[in-house]
MIVO-44477 format. One record per residue (C-alpha): residue number from 1; x, y, z. Coordinates in nm, 3 decimals, m for minus. Example, Ala and Ser with C-alpha at 12.3 -4.5 7.8 and 13.67 -1.06 7.14 Angstrom:
REM MIVO-44477
1  1.230  m0.450  0.780
2  1.367  m0.106  0.714
END
This chain:
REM MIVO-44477
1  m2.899  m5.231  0.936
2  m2.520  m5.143  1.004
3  m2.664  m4.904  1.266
4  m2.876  m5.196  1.454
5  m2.582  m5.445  1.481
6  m2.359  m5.135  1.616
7  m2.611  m5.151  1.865
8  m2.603  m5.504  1.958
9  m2.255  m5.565  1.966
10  m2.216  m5.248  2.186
11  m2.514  m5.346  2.477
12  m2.334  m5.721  2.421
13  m2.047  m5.577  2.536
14  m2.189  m5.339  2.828
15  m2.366  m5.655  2.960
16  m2.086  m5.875  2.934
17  m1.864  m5.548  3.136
18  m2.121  m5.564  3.389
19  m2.125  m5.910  3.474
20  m1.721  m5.880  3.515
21  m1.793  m5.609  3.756
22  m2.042  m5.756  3.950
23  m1.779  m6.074  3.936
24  m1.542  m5.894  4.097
25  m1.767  m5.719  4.364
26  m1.923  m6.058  4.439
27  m1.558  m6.181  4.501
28  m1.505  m5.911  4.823
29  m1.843  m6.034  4.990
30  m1.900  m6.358  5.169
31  m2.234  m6.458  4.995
32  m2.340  m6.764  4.919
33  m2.363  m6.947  4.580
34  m2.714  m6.895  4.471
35  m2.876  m6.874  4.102
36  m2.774  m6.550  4.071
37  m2.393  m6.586  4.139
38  m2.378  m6.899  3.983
39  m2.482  m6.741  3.685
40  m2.246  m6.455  3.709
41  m1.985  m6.676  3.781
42  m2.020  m6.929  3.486
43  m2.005  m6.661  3.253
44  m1.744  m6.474  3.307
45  m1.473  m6.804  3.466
46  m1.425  m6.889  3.138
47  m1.281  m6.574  3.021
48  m1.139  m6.490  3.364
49  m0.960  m6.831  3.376
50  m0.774  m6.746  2.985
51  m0.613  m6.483  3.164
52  m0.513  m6.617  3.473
53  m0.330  m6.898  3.282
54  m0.168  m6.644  3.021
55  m0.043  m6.409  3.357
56  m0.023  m6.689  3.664
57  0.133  m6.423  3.888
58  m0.040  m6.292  4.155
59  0.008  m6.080  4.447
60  m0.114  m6.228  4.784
61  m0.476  m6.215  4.731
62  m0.475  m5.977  4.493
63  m0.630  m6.142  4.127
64  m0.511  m5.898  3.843
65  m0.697  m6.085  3.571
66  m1.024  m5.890  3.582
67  m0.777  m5.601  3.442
68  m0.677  m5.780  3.168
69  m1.045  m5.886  3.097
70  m1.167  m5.543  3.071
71  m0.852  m5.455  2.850
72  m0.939  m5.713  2.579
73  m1.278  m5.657  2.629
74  m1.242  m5.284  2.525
75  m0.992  m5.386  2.218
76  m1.252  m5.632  2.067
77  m1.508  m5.427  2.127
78  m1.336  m5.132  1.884
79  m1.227  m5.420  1.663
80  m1.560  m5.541  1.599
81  m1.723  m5.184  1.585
82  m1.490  m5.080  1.335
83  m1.483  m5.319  1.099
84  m1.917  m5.255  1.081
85  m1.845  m4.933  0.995
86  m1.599  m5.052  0.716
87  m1.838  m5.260  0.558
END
């Protein structure tokens, strides 16, 4: 059981990594907003837009939230994970 939400949480996780990366890849190329993006995008503003209100300095054009995403991301990802393995 403990093994099977280790799982979960983990590809929950991977996914959620993947959409920020894809977020920030879509953000270089001029494409359009189409089901796709729009998806991608409504995801992962909310937790890109946390950051960018916690850190509201940026560099020219340069957006370092994304880096702060994947930071938290990793920490609650161990959080969680370890306290599974406590229980």
């Amino acid at each position: 059981m403990a093994y099977t939400l280790y799982t979960i949480v983990r590809t929950v996780f991977r996914v959620y990594y993947l959409l920020l990366l894809a977020r920030i890849l879509l953000s270089w190329m001029p494409i359009g907003r189409n089901t796709v993006t729009g998806f991608i995008y409504d995801v992962t503003e909310p937790f890109l837009a946390f950051f960018r209100r916690l850190i509201p300095i940026r560099t020219g054009m340069i957006d370092f939230s994304p880096i702060f995403a994947f930071i938290a991301l990793g920490i609650m990802e161990n959080i969680i994970v370890r306290l599974f393995f406590l229980f």
